[in-house]
C-alpha positions as CSV (number, residue, x, y, z in Angstrom):
1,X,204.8,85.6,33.7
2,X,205.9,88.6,31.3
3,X,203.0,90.9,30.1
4,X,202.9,90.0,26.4
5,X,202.3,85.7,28.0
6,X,199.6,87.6,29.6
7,X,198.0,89.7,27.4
8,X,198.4,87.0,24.2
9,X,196.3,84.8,27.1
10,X,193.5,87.1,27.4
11,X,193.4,87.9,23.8
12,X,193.0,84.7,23.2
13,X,190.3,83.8,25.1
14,X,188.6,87.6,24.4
15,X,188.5,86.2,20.6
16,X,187.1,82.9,21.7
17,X,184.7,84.1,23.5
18,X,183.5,87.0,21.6
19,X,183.2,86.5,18.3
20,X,181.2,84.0,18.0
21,X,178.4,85.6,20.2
22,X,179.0,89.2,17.4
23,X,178.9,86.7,14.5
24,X,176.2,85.2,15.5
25,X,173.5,88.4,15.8
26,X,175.4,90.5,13.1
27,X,176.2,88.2,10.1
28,X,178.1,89.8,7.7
29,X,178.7,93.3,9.3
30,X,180.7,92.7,12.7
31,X,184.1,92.7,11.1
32,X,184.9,96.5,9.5
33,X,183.4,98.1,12.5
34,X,185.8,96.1,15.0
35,X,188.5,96.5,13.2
36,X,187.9,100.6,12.8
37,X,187.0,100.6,16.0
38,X,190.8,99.1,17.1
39,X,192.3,100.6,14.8
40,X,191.4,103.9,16.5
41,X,191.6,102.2,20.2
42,X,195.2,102.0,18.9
43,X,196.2,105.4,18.1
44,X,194.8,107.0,21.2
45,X,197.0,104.4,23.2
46,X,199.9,105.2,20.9
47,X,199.6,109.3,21.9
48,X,198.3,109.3,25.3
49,X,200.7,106.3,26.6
50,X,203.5,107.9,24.9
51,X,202.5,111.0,26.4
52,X,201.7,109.6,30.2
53,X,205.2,107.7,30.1
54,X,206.7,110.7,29.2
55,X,205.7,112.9,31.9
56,X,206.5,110.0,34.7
57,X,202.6,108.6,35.2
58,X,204.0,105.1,34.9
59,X,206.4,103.1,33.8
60,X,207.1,99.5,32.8
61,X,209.6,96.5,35.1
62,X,212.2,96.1,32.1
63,X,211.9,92.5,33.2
64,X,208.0,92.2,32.3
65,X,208.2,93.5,28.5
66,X,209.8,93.0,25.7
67,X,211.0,96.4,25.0
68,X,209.4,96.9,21.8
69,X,208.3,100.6,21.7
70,X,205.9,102.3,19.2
71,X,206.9,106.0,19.8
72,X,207.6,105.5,23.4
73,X,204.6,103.3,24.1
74,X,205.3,99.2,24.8
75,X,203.9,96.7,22.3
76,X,202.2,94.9,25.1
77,X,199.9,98.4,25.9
78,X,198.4,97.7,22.6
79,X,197.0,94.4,23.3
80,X,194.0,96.4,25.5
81,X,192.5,98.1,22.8
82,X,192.2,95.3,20.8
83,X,190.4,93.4,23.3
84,X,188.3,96.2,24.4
85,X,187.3,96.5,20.6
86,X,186.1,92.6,20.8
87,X,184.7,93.1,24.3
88,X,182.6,95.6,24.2
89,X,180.5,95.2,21.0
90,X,180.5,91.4,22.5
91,X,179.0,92.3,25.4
92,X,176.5,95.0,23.6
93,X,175.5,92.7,21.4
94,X,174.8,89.8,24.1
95,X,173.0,92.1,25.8
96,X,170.8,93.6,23.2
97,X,169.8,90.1,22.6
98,X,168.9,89.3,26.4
99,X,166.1,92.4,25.7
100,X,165.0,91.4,22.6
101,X,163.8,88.3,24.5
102,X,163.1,89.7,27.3
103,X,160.5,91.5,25.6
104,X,159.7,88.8,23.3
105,X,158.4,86.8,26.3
106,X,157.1,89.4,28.0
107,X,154.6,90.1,25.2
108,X,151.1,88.4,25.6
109,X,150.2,86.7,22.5
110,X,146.7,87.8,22.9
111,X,147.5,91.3,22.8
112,X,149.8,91.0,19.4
113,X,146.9,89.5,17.6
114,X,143.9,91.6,16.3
């Protein structure tokens, strides 16, 4: 299996899975953010893999990409940011939800009223 089979895979299921649970809690507001937030997930992997391929840190089997370089970086690097940028205001946002309820039921009814 190449990377870009694999990484189109877990983007896939990264966009299944996660934007539902952001559109749910955050109607309206979830898109700019994300896509800021990849959008500047993007550039740092575009400088700093450049610059770690360049000095020898890594490097990519021929056989596994596609050779499609952005200023020394493979197109197949890029596919992490984007679903870290779905991932981790997915998961903050299921999370944040988990205590809101948490504390919900937690609270004595007795104690809320006057």
């Amino acid at each position: 299996m190449t990377n870009i089979v694999l990484n189109l895979i877990v983007l896939a299921v990264a966009i299944v899975v996660c934007v539902p649970v952001v559109r749910r809690h955050r109607a309206g507001t979830w898109l700019t953010p994300i896509l800021v937030a990849a959008l500047v997930l993007c550039a740092l992997t575009l400088v700093f893999d450049t610059l770690m391929i360049a000095v020898g840190l890594y490097e990519f089997d021929p056989d596994k990409i596609l050779g499609i370089y952005l200023w020394g970086a493979p197109l197949e690097d890029f596919f992490y940011p984007l679903v870290a940028a779905l991932l981790i205001p997915a998961t903050w946002t299921a999370l944040e939800s988990r205590a809101d309820r948490r504390r919900a039921s937690s609270t004595d009814p007795e104690e809320a009223s006057p």
